[in-house]
PyMOL Python script that loads the backbone (N, CA, C, O; Angstrom):
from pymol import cmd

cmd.read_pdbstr("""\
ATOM      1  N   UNK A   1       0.837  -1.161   0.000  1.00  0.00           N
ATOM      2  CA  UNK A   1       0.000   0.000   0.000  1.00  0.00           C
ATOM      3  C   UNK A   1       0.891   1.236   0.000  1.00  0.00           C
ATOM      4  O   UNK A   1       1.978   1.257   0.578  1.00  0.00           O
ATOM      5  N   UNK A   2       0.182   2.670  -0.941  1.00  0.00           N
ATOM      6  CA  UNK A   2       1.445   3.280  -0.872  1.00  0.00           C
ATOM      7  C   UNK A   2       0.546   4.178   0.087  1.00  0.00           C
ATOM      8  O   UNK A   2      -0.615   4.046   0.472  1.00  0.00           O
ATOM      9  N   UNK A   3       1.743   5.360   0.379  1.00  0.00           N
ATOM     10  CA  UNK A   3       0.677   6.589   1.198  1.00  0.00           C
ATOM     11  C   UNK A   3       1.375   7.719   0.682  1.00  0.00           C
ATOM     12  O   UNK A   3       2.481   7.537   0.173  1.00  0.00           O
ATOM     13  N   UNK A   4       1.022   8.533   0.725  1.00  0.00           N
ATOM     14  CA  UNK A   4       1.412   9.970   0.084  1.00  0.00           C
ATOM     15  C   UNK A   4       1.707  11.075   1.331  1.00  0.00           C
ATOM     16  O   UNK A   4       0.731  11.436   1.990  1.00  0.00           O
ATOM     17  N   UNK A   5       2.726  11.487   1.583  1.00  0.00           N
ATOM     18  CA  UNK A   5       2.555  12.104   2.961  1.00  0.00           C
ATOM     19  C   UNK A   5       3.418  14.030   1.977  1.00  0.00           C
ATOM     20  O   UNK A   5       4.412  14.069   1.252  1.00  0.00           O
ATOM     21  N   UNK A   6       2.671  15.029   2.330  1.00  0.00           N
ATOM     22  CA  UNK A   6       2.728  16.019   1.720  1.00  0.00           C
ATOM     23  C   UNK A   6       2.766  16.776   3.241  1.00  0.00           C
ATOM     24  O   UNK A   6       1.761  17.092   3.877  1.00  0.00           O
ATOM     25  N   UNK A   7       4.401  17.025   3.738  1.00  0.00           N
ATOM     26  CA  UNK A   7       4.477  17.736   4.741  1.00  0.00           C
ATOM     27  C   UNK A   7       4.311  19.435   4.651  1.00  0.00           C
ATOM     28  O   UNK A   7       4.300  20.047   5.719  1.00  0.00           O
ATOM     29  N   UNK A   8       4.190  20.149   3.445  1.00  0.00           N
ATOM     30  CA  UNK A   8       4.032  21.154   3.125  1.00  0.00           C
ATOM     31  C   UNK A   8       2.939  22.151   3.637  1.00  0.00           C
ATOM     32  O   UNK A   8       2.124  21.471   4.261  1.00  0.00           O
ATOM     33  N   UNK A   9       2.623  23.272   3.644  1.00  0.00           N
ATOM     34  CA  UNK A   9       1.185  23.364   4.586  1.00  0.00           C
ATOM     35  C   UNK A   9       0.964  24.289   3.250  1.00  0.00           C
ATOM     36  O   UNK A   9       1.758  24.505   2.334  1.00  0.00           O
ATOM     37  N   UNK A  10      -0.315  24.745   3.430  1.00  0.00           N
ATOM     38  CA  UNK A  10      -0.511  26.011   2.229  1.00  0.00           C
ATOM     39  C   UNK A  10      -0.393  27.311   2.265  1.00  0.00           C
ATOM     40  O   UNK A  10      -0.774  28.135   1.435  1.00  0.00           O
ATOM     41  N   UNK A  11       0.441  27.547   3.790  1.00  0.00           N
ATOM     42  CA  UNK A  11       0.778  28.675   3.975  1.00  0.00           C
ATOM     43  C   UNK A  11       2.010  28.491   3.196  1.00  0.00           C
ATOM     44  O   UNK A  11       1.776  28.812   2.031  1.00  0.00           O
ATOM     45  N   UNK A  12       3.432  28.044   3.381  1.00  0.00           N
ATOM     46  CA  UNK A  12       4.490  27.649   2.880  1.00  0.00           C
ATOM     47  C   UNK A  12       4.157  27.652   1.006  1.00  0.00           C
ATOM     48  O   UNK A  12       4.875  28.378   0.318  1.00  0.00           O
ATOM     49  N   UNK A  13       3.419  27.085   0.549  1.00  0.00           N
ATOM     50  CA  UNK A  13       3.107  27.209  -0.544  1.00  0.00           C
ATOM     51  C   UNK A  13       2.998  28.204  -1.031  1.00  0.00           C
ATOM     52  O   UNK A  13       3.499  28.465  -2.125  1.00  0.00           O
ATOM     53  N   UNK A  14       2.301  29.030  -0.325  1.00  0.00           N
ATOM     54  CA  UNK A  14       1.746  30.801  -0.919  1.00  0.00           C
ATOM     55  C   UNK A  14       2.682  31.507  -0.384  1.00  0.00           C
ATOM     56  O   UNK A  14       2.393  32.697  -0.508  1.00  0.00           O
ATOM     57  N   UNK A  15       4.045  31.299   0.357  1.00  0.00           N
ATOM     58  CA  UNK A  15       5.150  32.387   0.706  1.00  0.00           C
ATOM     59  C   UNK A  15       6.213  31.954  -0.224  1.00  0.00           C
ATOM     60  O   UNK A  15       7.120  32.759  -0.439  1.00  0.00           O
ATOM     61  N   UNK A  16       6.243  30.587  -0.915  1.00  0.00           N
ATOM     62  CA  UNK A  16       7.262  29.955  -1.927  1.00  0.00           C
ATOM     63  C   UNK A  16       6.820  31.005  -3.238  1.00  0.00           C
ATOM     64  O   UNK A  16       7.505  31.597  -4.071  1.00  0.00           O
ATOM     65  N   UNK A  17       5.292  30.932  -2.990  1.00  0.00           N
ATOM     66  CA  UNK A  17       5.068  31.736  -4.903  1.00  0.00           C
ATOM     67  C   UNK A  17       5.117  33.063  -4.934  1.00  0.00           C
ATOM     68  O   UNK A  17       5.312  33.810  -5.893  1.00  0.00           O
ATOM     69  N   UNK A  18       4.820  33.432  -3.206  1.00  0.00           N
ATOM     70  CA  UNK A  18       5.080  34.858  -3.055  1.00  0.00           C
ATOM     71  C   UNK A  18       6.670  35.226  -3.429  1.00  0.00           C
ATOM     72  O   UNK A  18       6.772  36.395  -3.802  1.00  0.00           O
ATOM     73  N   UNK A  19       7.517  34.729  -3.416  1.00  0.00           N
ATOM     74  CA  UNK A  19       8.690  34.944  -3.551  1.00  0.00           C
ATOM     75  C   UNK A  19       9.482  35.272  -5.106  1.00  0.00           C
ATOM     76  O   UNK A  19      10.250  36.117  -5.567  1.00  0.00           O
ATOM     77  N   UNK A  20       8.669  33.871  -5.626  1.00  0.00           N
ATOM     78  CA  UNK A  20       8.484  33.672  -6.816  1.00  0.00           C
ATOM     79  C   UNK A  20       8.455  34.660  -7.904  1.00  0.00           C
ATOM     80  O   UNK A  20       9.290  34.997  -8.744  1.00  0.00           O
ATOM     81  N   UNK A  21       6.810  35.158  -7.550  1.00  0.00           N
ATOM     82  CA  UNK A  21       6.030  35.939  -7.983  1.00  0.00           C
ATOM     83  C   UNK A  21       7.278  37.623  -8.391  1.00  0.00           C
ATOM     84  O   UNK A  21       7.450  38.400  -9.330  1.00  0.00           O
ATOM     85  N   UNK A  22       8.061  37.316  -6.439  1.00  0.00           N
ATOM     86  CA  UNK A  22       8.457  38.733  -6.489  1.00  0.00           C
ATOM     87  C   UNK A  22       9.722  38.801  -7.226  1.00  0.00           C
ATOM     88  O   UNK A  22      10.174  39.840  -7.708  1.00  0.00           O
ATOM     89  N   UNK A  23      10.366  37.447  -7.300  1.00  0.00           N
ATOM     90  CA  UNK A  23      11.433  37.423  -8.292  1.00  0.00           C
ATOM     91  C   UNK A  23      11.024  38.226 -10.083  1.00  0.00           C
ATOM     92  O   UNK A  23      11.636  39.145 -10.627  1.00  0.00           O
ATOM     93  N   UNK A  24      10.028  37.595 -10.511  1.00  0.00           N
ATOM     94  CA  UNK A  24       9.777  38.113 -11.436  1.00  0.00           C
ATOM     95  C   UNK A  24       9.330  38.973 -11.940  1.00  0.00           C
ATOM     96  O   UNK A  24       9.493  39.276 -13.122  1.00  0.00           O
ATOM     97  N   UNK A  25       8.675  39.536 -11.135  1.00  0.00           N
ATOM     98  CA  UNK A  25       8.349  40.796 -10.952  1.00  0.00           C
ATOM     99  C   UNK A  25       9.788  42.038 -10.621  1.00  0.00           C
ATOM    100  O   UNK A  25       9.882  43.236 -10.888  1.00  0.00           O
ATOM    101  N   UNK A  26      10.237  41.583 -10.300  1.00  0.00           N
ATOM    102  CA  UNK A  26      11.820  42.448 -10.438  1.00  0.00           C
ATOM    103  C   UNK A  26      12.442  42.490 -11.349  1.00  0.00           C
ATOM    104  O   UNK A  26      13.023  43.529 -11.661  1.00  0.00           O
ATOM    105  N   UNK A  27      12.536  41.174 -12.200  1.00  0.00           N
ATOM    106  CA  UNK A  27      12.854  40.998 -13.150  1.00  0.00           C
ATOM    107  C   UNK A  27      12.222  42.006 -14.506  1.00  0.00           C
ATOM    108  O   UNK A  27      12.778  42.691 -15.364  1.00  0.00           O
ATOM    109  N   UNK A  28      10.727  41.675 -14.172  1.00  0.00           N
ATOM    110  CA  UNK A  28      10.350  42.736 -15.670  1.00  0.00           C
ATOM    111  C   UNK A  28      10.182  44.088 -15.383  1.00  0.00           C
ATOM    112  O   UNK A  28       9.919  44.921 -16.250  1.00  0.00           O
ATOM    113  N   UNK A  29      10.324  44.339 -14.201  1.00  0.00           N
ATOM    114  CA  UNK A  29      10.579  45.691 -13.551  1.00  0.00           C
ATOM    115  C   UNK A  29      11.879  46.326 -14.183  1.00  0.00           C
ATOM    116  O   UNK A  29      11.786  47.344 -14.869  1.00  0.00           O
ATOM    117  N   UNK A  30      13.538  45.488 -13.855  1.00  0.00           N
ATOM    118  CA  UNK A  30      14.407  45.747 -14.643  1.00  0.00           C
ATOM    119  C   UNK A  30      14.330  45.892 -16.224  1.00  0.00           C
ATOM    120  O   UNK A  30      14.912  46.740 -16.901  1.00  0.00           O
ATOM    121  N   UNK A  31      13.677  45.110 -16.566  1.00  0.00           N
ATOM    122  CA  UNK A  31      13.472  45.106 -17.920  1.00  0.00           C
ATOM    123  C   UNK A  31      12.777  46.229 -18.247  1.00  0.00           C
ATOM    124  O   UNK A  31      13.233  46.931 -19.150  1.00  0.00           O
ATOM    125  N   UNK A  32      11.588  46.603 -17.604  1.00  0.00           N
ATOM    126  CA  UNK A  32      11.051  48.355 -18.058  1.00  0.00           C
ATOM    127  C   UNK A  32      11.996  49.284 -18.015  1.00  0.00           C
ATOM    128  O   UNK A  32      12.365  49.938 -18.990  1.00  0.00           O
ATOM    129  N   UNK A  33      12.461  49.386 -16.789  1.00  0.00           N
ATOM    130  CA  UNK A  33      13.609  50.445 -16.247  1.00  0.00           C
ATOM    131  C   UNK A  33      14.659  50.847 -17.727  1.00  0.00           C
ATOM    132  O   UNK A  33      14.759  51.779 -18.525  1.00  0.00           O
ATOM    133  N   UNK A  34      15.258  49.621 -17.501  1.00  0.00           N
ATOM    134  CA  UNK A  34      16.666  49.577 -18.588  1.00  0.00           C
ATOM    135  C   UNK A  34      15.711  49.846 -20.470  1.00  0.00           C
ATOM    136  O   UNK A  34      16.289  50.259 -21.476  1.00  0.00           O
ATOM    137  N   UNK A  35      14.307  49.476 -20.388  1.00  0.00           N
ATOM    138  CA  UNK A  35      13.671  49.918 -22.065  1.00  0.00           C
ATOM    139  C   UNK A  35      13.209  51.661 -21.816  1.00  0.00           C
ATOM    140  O   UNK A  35      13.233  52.614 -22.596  1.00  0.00           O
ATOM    141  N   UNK A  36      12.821  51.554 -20.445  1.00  0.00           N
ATOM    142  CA  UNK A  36      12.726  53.230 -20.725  1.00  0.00           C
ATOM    143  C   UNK A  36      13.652  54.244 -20.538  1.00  0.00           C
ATOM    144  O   UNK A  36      13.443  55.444 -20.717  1.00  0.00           O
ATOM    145  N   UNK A  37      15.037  53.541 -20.047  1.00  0.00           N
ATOM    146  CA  UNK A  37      16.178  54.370 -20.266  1.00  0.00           C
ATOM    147  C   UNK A  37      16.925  54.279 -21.780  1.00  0.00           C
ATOM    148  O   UNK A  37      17.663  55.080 -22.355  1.00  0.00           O
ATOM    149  N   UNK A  38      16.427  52.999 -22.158  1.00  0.00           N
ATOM    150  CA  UNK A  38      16.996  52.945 -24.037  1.00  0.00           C
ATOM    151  C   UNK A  38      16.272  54.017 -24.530  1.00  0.00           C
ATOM    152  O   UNK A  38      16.752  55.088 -24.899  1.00  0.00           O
ATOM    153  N   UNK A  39      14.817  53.624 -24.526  1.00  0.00           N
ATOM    154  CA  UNK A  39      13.782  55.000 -25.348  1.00  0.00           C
ATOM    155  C   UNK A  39      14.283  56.323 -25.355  1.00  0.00           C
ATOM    156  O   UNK A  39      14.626  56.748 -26.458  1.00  0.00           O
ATOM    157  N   UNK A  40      14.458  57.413 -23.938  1.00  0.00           N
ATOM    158  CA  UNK A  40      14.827  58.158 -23.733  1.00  0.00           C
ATOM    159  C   UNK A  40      15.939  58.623 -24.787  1.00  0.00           C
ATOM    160  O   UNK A  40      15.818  59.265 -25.830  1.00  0.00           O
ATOM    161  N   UNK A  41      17.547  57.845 -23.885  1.00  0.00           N
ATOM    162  CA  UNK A  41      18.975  57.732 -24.610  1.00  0.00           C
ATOM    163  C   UNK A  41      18.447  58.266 -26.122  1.00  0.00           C
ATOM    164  O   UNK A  41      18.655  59.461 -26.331  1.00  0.00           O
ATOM    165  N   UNK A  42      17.780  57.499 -27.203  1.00  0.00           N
ATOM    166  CA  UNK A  42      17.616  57.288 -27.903  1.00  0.00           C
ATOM    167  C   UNK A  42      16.633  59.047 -28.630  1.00  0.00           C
ATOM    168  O   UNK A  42      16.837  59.825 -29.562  1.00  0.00           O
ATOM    169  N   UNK A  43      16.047  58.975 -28.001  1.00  0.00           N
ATOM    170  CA  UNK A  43      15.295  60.470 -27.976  1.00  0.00           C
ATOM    171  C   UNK A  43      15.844  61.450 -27.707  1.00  0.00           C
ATOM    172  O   UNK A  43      15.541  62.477 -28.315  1.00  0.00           O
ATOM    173  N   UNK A  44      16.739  61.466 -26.806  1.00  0.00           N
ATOM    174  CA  UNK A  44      17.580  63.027 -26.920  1.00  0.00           C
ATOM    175  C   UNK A  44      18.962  62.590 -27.876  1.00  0.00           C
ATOM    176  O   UNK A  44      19.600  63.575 -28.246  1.00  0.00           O
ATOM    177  N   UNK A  45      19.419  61.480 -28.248  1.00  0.00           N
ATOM    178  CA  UNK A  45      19.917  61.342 -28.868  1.00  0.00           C
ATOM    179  C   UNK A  45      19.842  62.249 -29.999  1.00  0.00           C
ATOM    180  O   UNK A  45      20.681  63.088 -30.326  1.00  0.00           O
ATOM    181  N   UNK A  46      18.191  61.843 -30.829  1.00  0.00           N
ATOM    182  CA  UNK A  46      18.114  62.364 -32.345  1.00  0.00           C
ATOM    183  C   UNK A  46      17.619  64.268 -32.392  1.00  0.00           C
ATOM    184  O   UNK A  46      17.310  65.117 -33.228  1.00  0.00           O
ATOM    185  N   UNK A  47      17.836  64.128 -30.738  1.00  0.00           N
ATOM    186  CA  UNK A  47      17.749  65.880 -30.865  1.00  0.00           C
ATOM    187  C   UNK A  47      19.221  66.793 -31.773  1.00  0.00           C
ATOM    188  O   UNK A  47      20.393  66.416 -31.775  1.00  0.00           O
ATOM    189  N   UNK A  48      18.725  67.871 -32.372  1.00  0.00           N
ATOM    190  CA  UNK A  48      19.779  68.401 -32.617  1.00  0.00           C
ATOM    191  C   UNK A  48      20.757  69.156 -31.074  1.00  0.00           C
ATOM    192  O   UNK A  48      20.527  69.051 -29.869  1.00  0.00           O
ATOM    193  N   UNK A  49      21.610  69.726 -31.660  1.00  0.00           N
ATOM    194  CA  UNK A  49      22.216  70.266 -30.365  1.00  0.00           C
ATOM    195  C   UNK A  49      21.512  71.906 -30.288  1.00  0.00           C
ATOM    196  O   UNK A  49      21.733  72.614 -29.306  1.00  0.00           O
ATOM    197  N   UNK A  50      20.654  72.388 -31.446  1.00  0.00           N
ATOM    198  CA  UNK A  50      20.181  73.513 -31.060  1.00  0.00           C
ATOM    199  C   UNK A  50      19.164  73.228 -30.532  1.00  0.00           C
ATOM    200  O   UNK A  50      18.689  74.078 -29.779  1.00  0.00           O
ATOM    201  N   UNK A  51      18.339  71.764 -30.738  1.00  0.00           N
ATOM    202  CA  UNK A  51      17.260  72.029 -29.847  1.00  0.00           C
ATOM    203  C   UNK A  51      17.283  71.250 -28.409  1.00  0.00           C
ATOM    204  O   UNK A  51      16.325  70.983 -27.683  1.00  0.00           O
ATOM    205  N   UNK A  52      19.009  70.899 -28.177  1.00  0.00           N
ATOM    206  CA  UNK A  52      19.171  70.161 -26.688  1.00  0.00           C
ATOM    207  C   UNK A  52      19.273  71.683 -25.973  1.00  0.00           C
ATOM    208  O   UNK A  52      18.864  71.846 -24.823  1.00  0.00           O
ATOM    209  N   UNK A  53      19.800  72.680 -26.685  1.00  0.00           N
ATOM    210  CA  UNK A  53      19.841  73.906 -25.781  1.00  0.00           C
ATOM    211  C   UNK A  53      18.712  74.335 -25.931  1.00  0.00           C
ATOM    212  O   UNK A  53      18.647  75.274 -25.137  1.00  0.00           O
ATOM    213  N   UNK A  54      17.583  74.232 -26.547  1.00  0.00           N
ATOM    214  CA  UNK A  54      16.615  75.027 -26.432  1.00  0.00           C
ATOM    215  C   UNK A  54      16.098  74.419 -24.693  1.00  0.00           C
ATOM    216  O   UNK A  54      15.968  75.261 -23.805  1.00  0.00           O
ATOM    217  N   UNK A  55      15.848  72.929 -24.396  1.00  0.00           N
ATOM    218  CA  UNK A  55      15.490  72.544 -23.600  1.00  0.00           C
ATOM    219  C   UNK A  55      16.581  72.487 -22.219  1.00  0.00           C
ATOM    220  O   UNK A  55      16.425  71.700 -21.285  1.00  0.00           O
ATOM    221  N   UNK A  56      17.642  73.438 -22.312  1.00  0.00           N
ATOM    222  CA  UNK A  56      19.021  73.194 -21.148  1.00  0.00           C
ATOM    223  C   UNK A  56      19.807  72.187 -21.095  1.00  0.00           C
ATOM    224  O   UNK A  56      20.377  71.831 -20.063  1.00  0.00           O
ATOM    225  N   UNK A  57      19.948  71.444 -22.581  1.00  0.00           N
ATOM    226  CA  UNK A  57      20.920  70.149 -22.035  1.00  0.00           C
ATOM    227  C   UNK A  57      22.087  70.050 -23.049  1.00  0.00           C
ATOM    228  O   UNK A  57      21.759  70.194 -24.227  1.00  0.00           O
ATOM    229  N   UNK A  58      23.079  69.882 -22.847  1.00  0.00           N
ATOM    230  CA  UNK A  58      24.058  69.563 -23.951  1.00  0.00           C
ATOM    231  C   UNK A  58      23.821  68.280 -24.285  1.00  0.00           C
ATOM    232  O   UNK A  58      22.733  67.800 -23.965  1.00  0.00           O
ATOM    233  N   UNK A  59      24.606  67.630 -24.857  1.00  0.00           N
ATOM    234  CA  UNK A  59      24.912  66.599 -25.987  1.00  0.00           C
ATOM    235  C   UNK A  59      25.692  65.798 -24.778  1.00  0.00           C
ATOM    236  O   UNK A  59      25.429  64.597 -24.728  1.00  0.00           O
ATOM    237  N   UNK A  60      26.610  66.302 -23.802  1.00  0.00           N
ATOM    238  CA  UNK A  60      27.193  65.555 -22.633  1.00  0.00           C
ATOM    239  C   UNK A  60      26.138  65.198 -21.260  1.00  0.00           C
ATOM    240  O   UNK A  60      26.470  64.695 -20.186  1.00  0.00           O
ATOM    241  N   UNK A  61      24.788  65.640 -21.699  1.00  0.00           N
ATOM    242  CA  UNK A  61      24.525  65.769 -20.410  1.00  0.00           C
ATOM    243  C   UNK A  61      23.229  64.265 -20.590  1.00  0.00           C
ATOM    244  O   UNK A  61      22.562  63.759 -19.688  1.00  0.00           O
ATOM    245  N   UNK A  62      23.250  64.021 -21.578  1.00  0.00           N
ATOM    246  CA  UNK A  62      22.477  62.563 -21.870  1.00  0.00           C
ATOM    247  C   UNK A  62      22.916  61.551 -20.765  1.00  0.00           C
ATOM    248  O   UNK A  62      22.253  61.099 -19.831  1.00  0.00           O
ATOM    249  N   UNK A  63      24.009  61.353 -21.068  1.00  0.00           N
ATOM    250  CA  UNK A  63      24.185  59.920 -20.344  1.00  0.00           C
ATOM    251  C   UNK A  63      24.242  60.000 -18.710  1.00  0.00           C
ATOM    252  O   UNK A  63      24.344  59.022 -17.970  1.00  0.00           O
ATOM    253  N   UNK A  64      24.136  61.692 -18.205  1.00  0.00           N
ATOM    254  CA  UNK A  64      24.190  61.770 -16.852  1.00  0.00           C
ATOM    255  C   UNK A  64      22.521  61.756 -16.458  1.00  0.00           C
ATOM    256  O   UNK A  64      22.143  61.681 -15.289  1.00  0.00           O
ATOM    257  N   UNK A  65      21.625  61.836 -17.573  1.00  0.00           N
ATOM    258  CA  UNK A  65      20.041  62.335 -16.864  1.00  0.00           C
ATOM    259  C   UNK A  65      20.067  61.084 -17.032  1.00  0.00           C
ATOM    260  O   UNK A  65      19.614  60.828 -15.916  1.00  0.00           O
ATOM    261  N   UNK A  66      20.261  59.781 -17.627  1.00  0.00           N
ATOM    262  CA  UNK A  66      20.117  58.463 -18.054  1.00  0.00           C
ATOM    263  C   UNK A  66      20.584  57.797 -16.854  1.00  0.00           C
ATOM    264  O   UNK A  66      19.949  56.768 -16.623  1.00  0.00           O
ATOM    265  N   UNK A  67      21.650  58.111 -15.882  1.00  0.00           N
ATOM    266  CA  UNK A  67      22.383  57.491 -14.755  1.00  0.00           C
ATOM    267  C   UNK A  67      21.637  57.866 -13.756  1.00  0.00           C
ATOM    268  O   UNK A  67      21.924  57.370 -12.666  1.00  0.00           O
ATOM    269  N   UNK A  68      20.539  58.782 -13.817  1.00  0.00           N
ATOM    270  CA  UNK A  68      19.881  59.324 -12.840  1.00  0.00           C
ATOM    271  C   UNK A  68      18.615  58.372 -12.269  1.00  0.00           C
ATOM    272  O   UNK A  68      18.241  58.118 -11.123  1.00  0.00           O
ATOM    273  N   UNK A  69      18.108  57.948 -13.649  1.00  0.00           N
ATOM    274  CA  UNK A  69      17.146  57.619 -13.341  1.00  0.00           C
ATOM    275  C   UNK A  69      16.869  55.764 -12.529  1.00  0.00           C
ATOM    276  O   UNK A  69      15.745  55.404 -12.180  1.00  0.00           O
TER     277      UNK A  69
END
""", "prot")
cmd.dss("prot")
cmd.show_as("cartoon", "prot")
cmd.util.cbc("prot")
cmd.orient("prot")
């Protein structure tokens, strides 16, 4: 005869997926972060430099508002 013995409780279960859950959730969190710092980069990039001064920024000052965020 077999028996099945499942020492686990269902609290333990729901703090394993909670964990889970929060792993991946960090994960596509990073993944927004780092696509909406590409977008950006990428957007003041194709500014000219007369219109990075129209808005106060040089051409050097990209990759520091990008480190900011």
């Amino acid at each position: 005869m077999a028996a099945l013995d499942n020492t686990r409780s269902a609290g333990s279960v729901a703090l394993n997926g909670g964990r889970v859950a929060r792993f991946f959730a960090g994960i596509v969190a990073a993944v927004a972060a780092w696509n909406d710092a590409r977008v950006t980069r990428n957007a003041l990039a194709r500014l000219s430099d007369r219109e990075l001064d129209d808005i106060g920024l040089c051409r050097a000052d990209i990759d520091q508002i990008i480190a900011r965020r």
